[in-house]
N, C-alpha and C positions, 0 to 999 in steps of 0.2 A: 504494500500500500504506500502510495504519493504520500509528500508531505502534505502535499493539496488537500490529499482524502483523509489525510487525519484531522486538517484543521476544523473548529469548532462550524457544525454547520449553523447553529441559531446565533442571533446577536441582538445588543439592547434594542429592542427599539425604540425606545426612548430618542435616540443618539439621529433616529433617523427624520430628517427632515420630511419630507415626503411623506408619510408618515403622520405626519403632529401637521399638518398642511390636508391632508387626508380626512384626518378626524375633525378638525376644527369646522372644514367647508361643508359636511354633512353633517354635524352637529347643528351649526348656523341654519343651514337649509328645513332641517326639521325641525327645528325652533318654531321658523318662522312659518313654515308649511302649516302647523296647527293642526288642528282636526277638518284638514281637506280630506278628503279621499277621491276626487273627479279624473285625476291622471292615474288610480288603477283602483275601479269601483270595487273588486275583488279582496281587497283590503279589509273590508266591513266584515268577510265571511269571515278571513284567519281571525279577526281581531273577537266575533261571536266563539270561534273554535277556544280560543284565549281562555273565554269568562268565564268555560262552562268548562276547560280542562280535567279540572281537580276536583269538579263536585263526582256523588257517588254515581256509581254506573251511570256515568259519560260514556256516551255512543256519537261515533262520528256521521251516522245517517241521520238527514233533513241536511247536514251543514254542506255549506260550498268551500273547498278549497283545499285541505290532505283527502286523499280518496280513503273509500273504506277498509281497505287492507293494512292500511299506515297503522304498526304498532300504538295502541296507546301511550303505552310506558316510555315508547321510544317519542313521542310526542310531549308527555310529563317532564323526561329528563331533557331535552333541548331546549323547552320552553321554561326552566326554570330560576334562570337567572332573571328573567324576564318578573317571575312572579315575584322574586325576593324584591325588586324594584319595585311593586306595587303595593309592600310593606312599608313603606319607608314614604307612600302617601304620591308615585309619580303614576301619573294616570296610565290606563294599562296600554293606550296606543303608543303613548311616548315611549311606554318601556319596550313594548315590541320592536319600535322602531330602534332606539338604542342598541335592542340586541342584535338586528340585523344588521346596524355601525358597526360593529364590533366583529361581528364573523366577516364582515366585508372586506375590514381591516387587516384579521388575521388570514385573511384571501393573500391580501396585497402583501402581509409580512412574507407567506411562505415564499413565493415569488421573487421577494429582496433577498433574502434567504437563500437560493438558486444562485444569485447575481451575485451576492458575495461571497460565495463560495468559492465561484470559478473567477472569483478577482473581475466582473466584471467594469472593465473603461470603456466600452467603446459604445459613443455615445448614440447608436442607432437604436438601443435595448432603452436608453433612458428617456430618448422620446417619445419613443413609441409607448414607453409606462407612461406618462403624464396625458399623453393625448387619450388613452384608454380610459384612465381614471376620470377623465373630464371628459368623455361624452355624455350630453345632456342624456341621453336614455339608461347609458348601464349609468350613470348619478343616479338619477332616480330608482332604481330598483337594484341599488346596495342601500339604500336610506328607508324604504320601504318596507312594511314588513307582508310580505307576500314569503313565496319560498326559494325566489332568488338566490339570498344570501345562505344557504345551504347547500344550492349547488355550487355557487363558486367556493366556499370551502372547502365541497367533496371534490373538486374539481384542483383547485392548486395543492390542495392533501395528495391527492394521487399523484399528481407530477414531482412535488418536491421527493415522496416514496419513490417514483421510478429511477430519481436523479440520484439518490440516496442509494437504492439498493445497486446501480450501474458501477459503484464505488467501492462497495461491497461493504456497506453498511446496513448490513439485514435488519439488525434488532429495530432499528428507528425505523427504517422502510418500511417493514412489515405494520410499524402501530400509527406511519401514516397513509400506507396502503388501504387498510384496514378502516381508516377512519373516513378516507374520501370515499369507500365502498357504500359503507354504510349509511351514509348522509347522502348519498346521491340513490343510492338503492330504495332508501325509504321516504325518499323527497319527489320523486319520477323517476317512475317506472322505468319507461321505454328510453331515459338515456343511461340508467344502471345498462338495459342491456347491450346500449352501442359502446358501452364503456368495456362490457364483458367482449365484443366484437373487435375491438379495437386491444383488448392482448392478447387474443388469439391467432389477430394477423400479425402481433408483435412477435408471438412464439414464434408461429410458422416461418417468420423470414428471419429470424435468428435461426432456428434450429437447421431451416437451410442453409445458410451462409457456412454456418459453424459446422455443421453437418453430424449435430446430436443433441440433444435436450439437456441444455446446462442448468445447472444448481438453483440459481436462480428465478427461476420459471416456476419451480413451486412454492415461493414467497408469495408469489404474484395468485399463482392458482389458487392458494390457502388463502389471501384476502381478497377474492372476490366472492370465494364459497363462505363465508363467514356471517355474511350479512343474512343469507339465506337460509344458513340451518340456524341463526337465531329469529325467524318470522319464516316459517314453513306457509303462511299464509301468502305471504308475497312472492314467494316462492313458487307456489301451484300458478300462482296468477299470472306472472310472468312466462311461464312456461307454457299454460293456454295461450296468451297472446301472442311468444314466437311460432305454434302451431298454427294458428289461424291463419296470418300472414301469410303462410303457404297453399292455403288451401283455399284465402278466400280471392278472389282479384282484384276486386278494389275494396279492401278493409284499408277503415281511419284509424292508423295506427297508433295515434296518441290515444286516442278514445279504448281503444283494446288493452292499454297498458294501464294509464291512470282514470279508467273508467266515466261511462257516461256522463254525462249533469253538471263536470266538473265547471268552476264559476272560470275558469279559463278557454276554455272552448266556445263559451257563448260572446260570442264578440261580432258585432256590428260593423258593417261598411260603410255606417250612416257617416257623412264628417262631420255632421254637428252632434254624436255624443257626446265628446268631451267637455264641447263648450257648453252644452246646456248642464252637464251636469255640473259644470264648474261654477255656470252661474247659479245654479241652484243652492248648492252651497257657500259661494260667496255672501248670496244672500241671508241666509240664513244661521251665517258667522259672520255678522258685519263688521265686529272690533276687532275679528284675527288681521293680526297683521300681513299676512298673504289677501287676503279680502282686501286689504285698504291699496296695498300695491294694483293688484287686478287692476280693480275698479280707475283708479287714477291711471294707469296704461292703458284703458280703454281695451282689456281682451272679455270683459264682461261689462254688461250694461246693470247698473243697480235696476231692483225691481219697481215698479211705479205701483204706490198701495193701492189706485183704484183698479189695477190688473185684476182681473177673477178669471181668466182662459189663460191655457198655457198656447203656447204660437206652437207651429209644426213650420216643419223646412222640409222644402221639397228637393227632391236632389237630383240636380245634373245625371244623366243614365250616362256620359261619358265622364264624368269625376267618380262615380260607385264605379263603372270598370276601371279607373285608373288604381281606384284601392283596392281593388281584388286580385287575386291570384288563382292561376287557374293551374291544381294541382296537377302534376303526372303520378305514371301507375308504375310499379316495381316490376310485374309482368311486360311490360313496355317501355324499355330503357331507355330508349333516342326519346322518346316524352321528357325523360327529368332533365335533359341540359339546359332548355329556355326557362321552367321554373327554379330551376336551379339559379339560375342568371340572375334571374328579378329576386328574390330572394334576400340574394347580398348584396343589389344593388340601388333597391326601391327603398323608398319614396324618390324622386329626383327632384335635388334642389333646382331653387329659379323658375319653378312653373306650378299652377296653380294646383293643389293636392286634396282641394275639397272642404281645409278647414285650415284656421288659423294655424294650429296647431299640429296638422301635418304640413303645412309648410316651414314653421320654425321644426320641427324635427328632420325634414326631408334636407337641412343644413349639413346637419352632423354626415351626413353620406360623402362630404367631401373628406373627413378625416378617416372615414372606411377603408374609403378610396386607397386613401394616401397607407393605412396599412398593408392592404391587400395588395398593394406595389411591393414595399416595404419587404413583407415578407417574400416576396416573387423575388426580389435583388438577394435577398438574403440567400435562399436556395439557392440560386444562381452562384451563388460567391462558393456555399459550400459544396455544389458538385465540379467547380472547377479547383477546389484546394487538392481535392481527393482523399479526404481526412475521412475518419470512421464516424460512422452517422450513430450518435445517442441513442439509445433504446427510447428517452424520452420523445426525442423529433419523432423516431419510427409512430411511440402511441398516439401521440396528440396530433400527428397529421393523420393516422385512419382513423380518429375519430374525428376530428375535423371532417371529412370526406363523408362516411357516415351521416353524420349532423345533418350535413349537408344536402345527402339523398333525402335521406327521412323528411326534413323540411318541404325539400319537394315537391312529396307524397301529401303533407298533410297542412300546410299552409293554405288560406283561402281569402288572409284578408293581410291586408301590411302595415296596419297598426300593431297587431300580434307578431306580424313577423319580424320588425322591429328590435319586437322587445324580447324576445326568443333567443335572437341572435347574436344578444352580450353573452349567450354561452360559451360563443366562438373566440372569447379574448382573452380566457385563462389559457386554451390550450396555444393561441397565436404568439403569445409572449412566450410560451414555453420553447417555443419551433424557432422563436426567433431570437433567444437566448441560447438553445444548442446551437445553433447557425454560426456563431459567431467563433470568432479567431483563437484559442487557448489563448493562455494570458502566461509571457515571456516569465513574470516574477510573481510571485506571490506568497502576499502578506497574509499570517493569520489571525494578525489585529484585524479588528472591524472597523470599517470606515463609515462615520454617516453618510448617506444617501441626499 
């Protein structure tokens, strides 16, 4: 073992700028956000799931938002940092939302964590983290408390374990193999399985390359079985839904994984959801300070008290097809490249998107843009070095690619697809962290970031 590989992989973060810039602007933002919920009405469901956790024989049927197979317990212990905050008198959205700070956070640590390990300088990785961090969409749904902030835990968990166990630092690998398993396995469904798909085709092109089944591969295999024989429930279920997929031709594959009804699936093409529901609640929080900014920005109109009708907006039939997507089928493969396209490409800024609000998001497409280059030069750099490609690049690009088809299949509207698609930026910083150049020297003091 390198001296590299002995150095300490964690470090204060305290120390880390980025970091303490991190917490403060999503601290601030949910300060003042208040009790909105209009930019992800689904909010309301987790925050019902919340009140009613700990009372006795809680059941998660009637509620919108963990499906019915999601462990209880496993829902009690995540959520309880959350609950200890609402001892202490902070209301229980704010604490949800804090808690979701905070695993967003230890997202972004383990990630630094990767970067200082292999001595990262080279400042293509440090860009590309700060523009990630500050796209208006993944902001909002790390500060949110939906179930976002779980997957990108189980998401940088897993990477940091792959980078870890490459090193041959099994003990840690394995408890953060282990922990991004579990948090993504019992957060949705249907990416635990493309998560399982994605070290499968990691084995298969190691085991070729190498031309045997190296030591390492049952770390990996023992933490994805893990999650599974502790919730046999999620387990049957997941395994009827990779069945179906083959059997049926056009099955909705998020709907077969994390189940009917869910409050994420029902989503609208209308463009003026948001805004009415925004103005609904602005109105109805006139003092919150997000209400006072709205209203003075003119993106909602305050209500006029002799109003008694609520107005309906009728909608352009060419702006609903501009926000819709029009899935392909896995049995018909040349189908997924054009939905594939729109995808990671839609909304497009500078032209009319049906609502305010998809056109200040259809912005953030230009910094996409610019990663989806980013990382294309990156690759580029690394097949012309000829250097040995990381088992990490290997997973997180077939799961990237994965991600990608699946979306394909089951996307329908591009508000959703949106916001789906900050999945794609834990494993993109991974790809474009391995991409890069070994580092000549290395120090195994920590450097703030």
């Amino acid at each position: 073992m390198t001296e590299k590989d002995r150095a300490p992989f964690f470090f204060n973060p305290l120390r880390s700028r980025i970091l303490l810039v991190f917490v403060l602007a999503h601290l601030g933002f949910a300060l003042v956000l208040g009790e909105i919920y209009a930019f992800a009405p689904d909010e309301g469901g987790y925050l019902g799931i919340f009140n009613e956790l700990y009372s006795r024989h809680f059941s998660l049927a009637g509620h919108l938002g963990w499906v019915g197979t999601t462990p209880i317990w496993y829902l009690q212990i995540i959520y309880m940092p959350a609950k200890l905050l609402t001892y202490l008198g902070i209301p229980s959205y704010f604490a949800l939302r804090l808690l979701a700070m905070t695993l967003s956070g230890i997202s972004v640590y383990l990630i630094l964590c990767i970067a200082k390990h292999q001595a990262s300088r080279e400042k293509f990785f440090w860009k590309a983290l700060i523009a990630v961090l500050f796209i208006p969409t993944a902001f909002f749904w790390m500060t949110l408390s939906l179930r976002e902030e779980f997957l990108f835990l189980g998401l940088s968990s897993f990477c940091a374990g792959l980078y870890l166990l490459n090193r041959e630092r099994q003990r840690l690998a394995l408890f953060l193999l282990a922990l991004g398993a579990f948090s993504v396995c019992n957060t949705k469904g249907y990416l635990f399985v493309l998560m399982v798909f994605a070290v499968v085709a990691l084995i298969l092109i190691r085991t070729i390359l190498r031309r045997h089944f190296v030591g390492a591969h049952s770390v990996l295999i023992l933490a994805i079985v893990l999650p599974l024989f502790f919730s046999p429930a999620t387990a049957k279920s997941l395994a009827t839904a990779v069945a179906g997929q083959f059997t049926t031709k056009h099955g909705t594959l998020i709907t077969a994984f994390d189940g009917a009804g869910t409050s994420e699936q029902i989503s609208s093409t209308s463009g003026s959801t948001t805004t009415q529901a925004l103005a609904a609640e602005v109105n109805a929080h006139p003092d919150n300070i997000f209400s006072k900014l709205a209203l003075k920005a003119k993106l909602v109109e305050k209500a006029k008290p002799s109003s008694t009708t609520t107005s309906t907006v009728t909608q352009d039939p060419k702006r609903v097809a501009r926000l819709s997507l029009q899935p392909g089928h896995l049995h018909e493969p040349l189908t997924l490249f054009a939905p594939s396209a729109r995808f990671l490409i839609l909304p497009s800024p500078f032209i009319d998107n049906g609502s305010k609000f998809q056109n200040l998001g259809s912005l953030e497409e230009v910094i996409w843009w610019g990663l989806y280059l980013l990382l294309a030069f990156m690759i580029y750099r690394l097949i012309r070095s000829h250097r040995k490609i990381d088992d990490l690049f290997i997973w997180a690009g077939a799961y990237s690619v994965f991600f990608i088809i699946i979306s394909a299949v089951t996307e329908i509207n591009v508000g959703t697809a949106l916001r789906h698609r900050s999945i794609l930026l834990i494993p993109m910083l991974a790809m474009i962290l391995m991409c890069q150049e070994p580092a000549k020297v290395v120090s195994v003091k920590s450097v703030s970031a």
